[in-house]
C-alpha atoms as a printed R data frame, in Angstrom:
    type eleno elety resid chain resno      x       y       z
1   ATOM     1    CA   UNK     A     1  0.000   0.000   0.000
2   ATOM     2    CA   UNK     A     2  1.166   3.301  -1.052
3   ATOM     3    CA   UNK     A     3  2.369   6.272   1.882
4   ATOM     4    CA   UNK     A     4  1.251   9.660   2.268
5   ATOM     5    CA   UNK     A     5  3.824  11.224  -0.261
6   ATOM     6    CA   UNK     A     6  3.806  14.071   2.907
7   ATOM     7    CA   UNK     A     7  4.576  11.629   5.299
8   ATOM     8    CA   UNK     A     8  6.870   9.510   3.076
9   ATOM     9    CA   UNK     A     9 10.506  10.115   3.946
10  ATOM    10    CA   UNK     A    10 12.701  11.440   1.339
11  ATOM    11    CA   UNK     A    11 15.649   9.107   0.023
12  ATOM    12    CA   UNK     A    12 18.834   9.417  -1.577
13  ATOM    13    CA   UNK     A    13 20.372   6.021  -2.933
14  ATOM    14    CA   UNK     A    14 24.203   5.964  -3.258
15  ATOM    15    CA   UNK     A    15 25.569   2.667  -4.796
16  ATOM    16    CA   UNK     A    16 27.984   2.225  -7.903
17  ATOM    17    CA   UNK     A    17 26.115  -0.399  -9.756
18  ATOM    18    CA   UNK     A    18 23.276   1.795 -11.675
19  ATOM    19    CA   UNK     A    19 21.252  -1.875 -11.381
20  ATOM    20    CA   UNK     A    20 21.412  -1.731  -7.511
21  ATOM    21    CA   UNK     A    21 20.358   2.256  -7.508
22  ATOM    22    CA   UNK     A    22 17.328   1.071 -10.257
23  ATOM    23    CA   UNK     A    23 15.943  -1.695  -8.542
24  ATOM    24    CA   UNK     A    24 16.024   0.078  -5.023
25  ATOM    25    CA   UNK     A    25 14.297   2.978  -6.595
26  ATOM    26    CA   UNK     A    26 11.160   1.204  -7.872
27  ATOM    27    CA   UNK     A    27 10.757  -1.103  -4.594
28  ATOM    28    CA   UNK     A    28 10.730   2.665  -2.979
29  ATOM    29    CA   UNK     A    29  8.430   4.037  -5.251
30  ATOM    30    CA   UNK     A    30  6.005   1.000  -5.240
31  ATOM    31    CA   UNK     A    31  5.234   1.997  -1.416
32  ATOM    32    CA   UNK     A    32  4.959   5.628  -2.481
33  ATOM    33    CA   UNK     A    33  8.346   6.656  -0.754
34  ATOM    34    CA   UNK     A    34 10.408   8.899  -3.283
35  ATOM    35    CA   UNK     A    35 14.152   8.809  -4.063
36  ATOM    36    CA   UNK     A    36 14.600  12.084  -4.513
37  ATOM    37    CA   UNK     A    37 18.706  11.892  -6.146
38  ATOM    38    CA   UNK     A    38 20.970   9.106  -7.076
39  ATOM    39    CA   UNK     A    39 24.946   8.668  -6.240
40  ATOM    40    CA   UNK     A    40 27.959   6.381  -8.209
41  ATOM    41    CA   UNK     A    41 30.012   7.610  -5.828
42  ATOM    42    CA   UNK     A    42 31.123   8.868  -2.202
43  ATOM    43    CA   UNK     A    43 31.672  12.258  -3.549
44  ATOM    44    CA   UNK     A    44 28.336  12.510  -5.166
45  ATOM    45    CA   UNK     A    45 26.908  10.933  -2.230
46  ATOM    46    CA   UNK     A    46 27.755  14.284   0.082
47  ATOM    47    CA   UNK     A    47 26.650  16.562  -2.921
48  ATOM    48    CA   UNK     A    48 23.064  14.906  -3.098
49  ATOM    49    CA   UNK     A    49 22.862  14.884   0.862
50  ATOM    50    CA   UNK     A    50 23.983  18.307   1.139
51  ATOM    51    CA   UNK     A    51 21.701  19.398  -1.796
52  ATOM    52    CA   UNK     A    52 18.541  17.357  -1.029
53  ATOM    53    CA   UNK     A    53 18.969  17.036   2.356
54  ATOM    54    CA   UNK     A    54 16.781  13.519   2.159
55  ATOM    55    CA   UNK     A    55 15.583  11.804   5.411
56  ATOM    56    CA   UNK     A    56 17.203   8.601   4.660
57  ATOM    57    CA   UNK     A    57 20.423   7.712   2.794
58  ATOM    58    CA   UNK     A    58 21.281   4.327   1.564
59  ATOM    59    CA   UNK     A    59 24.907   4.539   1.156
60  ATOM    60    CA   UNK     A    60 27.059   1.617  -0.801
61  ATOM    61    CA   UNK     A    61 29.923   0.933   1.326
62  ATOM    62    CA   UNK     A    62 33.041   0.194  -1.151
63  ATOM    63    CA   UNK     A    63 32.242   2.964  -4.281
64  ATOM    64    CA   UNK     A    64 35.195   4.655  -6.434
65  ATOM    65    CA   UNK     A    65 36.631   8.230  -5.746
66  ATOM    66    CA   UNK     A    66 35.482   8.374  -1.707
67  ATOM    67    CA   UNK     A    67 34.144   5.047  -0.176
68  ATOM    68    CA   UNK     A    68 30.977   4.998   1.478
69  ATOM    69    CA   UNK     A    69 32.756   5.038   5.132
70  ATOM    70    CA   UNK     A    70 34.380   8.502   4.527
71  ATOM    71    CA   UNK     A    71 30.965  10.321   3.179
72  ATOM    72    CA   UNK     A    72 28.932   8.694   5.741
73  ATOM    73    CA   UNK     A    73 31.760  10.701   7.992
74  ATOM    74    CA   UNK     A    74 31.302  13.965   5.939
75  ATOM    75    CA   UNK     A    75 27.519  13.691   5.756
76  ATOM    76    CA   UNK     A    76 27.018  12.607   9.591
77  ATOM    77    CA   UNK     A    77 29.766  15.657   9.880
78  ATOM    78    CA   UNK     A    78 27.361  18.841   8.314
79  ATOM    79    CA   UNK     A    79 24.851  21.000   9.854
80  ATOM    80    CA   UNK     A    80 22.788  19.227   7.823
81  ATOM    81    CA   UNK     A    81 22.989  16.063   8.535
82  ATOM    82    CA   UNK     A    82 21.795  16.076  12.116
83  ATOM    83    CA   UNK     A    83 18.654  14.859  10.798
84  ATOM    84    CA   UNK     A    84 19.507  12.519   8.712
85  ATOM    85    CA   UNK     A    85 19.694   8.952   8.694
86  ATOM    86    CA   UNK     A    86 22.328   6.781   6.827
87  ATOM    87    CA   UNK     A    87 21.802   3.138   6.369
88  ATOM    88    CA   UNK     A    88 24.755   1.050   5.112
89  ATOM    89    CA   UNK     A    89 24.426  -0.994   1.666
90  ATOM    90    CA   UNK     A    90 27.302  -4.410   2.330
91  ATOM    91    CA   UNK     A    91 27.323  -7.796   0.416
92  ATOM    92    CA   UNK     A    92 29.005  -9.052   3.858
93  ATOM    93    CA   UNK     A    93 27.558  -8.111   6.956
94  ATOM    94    CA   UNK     A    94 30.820  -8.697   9.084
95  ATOM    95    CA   UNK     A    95 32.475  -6.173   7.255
96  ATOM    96    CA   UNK     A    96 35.163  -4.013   9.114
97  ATOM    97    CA   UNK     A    97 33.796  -0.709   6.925
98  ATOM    98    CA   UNK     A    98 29.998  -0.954   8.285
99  ATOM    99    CA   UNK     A    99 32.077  -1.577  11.857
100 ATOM   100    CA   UNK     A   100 33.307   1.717  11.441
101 ATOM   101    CA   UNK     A   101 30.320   3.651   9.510
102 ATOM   102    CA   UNK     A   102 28.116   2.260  12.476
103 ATOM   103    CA   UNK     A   103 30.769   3.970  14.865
104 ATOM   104    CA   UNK     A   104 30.960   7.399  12.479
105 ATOM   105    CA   UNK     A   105 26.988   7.425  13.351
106 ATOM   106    CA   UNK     A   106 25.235   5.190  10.598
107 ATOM   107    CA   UNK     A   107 21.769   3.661  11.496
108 ATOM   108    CA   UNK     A   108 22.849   0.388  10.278
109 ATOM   109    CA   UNK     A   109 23.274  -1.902   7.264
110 ATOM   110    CA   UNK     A   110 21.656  -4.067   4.840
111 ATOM   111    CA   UNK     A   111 22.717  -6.388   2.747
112 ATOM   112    CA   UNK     A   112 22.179  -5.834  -1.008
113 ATOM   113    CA   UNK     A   113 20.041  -8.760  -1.367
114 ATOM   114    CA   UNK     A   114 17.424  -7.634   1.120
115 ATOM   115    CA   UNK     A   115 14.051  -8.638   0.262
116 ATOM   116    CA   UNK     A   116 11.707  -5.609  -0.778
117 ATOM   117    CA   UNK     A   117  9.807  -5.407   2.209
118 ATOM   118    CA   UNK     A   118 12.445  -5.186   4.197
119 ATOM   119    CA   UNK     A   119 14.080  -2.403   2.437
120 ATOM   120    CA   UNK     A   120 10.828  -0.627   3.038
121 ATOM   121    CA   UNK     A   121 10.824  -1.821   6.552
122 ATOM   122    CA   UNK     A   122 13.840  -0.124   7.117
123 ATOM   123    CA   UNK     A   123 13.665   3.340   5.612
124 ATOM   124    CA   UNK     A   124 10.682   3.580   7.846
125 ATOM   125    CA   UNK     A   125 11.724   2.457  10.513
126 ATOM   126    CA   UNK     A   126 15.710   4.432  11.077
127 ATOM   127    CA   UNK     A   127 13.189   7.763   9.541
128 ATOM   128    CA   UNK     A   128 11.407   7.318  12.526
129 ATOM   129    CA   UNK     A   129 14.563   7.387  14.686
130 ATOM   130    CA   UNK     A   130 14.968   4.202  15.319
131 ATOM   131    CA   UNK     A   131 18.422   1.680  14.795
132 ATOM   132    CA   UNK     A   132 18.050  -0.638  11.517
133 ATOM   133    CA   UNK     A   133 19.610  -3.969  13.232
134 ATOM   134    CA   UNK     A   134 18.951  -6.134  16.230
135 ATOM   135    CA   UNK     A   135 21.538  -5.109  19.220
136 ATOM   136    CA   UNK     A   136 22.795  -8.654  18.857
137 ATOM   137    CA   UNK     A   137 23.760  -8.590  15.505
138 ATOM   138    CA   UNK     A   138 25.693  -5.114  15.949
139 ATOM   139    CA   UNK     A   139 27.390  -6.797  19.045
140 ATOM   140    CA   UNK     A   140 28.996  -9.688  17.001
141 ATOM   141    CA   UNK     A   141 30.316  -6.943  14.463
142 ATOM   142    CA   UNK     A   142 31.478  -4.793  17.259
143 ATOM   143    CA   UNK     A   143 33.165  -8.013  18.819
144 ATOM   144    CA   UNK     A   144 34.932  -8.789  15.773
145 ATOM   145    CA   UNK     A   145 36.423  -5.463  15.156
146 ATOM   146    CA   UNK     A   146 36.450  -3.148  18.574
147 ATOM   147    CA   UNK     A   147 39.852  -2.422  19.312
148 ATOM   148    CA   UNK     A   148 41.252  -2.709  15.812
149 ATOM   149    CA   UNK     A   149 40.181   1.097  14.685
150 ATOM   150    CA   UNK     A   150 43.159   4.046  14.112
151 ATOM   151    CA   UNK     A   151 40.714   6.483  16.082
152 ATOM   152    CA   UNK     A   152 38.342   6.133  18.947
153 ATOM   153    CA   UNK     A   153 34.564   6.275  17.735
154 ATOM   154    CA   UNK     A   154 32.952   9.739  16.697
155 ATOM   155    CA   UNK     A   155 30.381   9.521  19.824
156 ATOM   156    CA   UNK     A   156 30.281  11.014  23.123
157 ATOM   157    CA   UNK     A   157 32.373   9.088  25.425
158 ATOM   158    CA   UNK     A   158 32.213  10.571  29.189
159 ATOM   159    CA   UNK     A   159 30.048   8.025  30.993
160 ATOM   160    CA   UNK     A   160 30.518   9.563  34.098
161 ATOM   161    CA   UNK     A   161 27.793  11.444  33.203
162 ATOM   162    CA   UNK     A   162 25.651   7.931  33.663
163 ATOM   163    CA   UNK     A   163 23.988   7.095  36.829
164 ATOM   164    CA   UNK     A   164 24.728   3.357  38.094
165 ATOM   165    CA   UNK     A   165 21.510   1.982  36.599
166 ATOM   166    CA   UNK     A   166 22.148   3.781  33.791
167 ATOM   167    CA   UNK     A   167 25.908   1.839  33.408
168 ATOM   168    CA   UNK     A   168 24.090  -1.562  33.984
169 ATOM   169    CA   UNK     A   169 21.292  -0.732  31.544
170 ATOM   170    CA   UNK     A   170 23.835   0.169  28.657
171 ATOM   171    CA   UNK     A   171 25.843  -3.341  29.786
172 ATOM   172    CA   UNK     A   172 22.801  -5.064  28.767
173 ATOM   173    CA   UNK     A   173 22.232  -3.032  25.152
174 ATOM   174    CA   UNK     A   174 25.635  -4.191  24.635
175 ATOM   175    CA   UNK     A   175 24.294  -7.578  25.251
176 ATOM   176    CA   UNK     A   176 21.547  -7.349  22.589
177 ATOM   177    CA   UNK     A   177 18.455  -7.088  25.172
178 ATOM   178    CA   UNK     A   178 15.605  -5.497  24.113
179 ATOM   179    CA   UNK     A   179 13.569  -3.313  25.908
180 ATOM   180    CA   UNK     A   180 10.979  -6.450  27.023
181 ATOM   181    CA   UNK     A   181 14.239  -8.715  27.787
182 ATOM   182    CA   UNK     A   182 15.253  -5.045  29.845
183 ATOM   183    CA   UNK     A   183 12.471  -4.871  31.822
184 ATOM   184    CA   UNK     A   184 12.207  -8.798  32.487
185 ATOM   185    CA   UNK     A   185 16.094  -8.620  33.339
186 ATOM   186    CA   UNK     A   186 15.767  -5.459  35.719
187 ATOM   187    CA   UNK     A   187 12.072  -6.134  37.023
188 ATOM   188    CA   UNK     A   188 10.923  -2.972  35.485
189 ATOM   189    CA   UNK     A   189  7.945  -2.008  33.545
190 ATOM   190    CA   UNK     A   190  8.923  -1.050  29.905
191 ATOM   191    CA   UNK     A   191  7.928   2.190  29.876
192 ATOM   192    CA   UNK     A   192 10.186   2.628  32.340
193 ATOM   193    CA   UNK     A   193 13.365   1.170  30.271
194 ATOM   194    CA   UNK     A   194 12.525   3.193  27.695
195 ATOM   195    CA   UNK     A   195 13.221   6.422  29.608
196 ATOM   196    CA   UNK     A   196 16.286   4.732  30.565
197 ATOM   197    CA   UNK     A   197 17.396   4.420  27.434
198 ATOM   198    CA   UNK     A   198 16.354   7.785  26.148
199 ATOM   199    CA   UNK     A   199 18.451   9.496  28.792
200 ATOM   200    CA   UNK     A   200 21.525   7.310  27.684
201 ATOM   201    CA   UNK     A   201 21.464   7.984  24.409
202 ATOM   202    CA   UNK     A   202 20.516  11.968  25.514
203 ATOM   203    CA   UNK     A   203 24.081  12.342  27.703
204 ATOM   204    CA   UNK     A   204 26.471  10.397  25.320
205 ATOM   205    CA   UNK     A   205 24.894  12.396  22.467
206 ATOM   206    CA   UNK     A   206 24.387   9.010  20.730
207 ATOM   207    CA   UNK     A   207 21.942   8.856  17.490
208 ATOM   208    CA   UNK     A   208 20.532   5.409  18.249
209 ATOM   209    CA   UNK     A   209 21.204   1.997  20.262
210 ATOM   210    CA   UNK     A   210 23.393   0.906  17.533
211 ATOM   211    CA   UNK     A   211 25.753   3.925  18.506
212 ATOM   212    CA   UNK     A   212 25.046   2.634  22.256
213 ATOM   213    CA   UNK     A   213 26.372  -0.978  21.655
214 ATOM   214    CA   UNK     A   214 29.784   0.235  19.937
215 ATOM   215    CA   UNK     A   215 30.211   2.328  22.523
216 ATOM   216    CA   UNK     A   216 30.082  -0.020  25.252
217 ATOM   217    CA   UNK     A   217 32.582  -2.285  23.552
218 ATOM   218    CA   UNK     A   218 34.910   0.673  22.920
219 ATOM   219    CA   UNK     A   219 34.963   2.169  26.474
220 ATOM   220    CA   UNK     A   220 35.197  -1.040  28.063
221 ATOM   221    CA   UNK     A   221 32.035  -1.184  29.495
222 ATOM   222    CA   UNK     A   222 31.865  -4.407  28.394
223 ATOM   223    CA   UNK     A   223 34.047  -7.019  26.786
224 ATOM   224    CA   UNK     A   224 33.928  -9.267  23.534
225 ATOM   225    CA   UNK     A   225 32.934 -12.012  25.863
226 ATOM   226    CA   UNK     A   226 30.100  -9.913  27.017
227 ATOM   227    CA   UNK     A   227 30.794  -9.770  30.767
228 ATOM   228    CA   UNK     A   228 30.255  -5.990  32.453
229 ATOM   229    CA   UNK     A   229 33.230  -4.655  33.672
């Protein structure tokens, strides 16, 4: 079923294979969700996001002239792209580049052979501010590839700012809980892990709980074998 075009978010698809940018364009436009420019490359990739300013990117990682890792960077970077939100196109999902897009601020990834209603899943669901990928599945990335980056993730780091709750309720993000496996885990309603989580991601000025699981593994929070400090 088609969207309210003023309600549909606004897309710009970035990918070096003109067959990739095609098909993605008329799964969009068959749930009324426009794709509003089209990128070969990183460098057009920053031109159409600062041009268009879209809701939603879908960014290629591995493109010619500036990879997908550096303009998510420069995007993520701009005034403008506060608001937007960048989801990561891989043909391998433990990929050391959507490691370190995911820390630069990306939403999360897909694979290129994602069914079409799950591409539409996901523009919906990271323009609505939430992250693209199951906690768990970031958590294996992060595990593979923590420690290994030239420079410390492009996030808000100080969590001294957390209260003790606050510390054990990021530990178990990092974990891959949801918010239901929260609440069961802390005896809380889920209302009230939810404004637990919102005040995380508020002081560590992190976009999403895929920002919130890298973190963890980068600070030491927690470890690769998933035990709190």
């Amino acid at each position: 079923m088609s969207e309210d075009p003023a309600a549909a978010p606004r897309v710009v698809v970035a990918d070096d294979q003109m067959l990739v940018r095609s098909g993605f364009r008329l799964i969009l436009a068959s749930a009324g969700i426009p794709v509003v420019a089209e990128a070969a490359d990183g460098r057009e990739a920053v031109t159409a996001a600062l041009k268009h300013r879209p809701d939603v990117m879908l960014m290629d990682i591995r493109m010619p002239e500036m990879d997908g890792l550096e303009a998510t960077r420069q995007i993520l970077g701009s005034r403008c792209g506060q608001d937007m939100r960048i989801i990561i196109l891989t043909t391998f999902d433990l990929d050391q580049y959507v490691y370190a897009a995911l820390a630069a601020g990306a939403s999360g990834f897909l694979l290129k052979d994602v069914s079409p209603e799950h591409l539409i899943a996901a523009v919906r669901m990271v323009r609505s501010g939430d992250a693209l990928l199951a906690p768990s599945i970031t958590r294996r990335l992060v595990e593979r590839y923590a420690g290994q980056q030239s420079k410390p993730p492009e996030v808000g780091a100080d969590l001294s700012a957390l209260t003790p709750r606050e510390l054990e309720v990021l530990g178990l993000i990092a974990r891959g809980l949801s918010n239901a496996e929260l609440a069961a885990e802390l005896v809380l309603s889920e209302a009230t892990v939810k404004t637990h989580v919102a005040r995380i991601l508020a002081k560590l000025q992190l976009r999403d709980r895929v920002q919130a699981v890298v973190l963890a593994y980068e600070t030491g929070l927690v470890s690769p074998g998933g035990v709190n400090r």
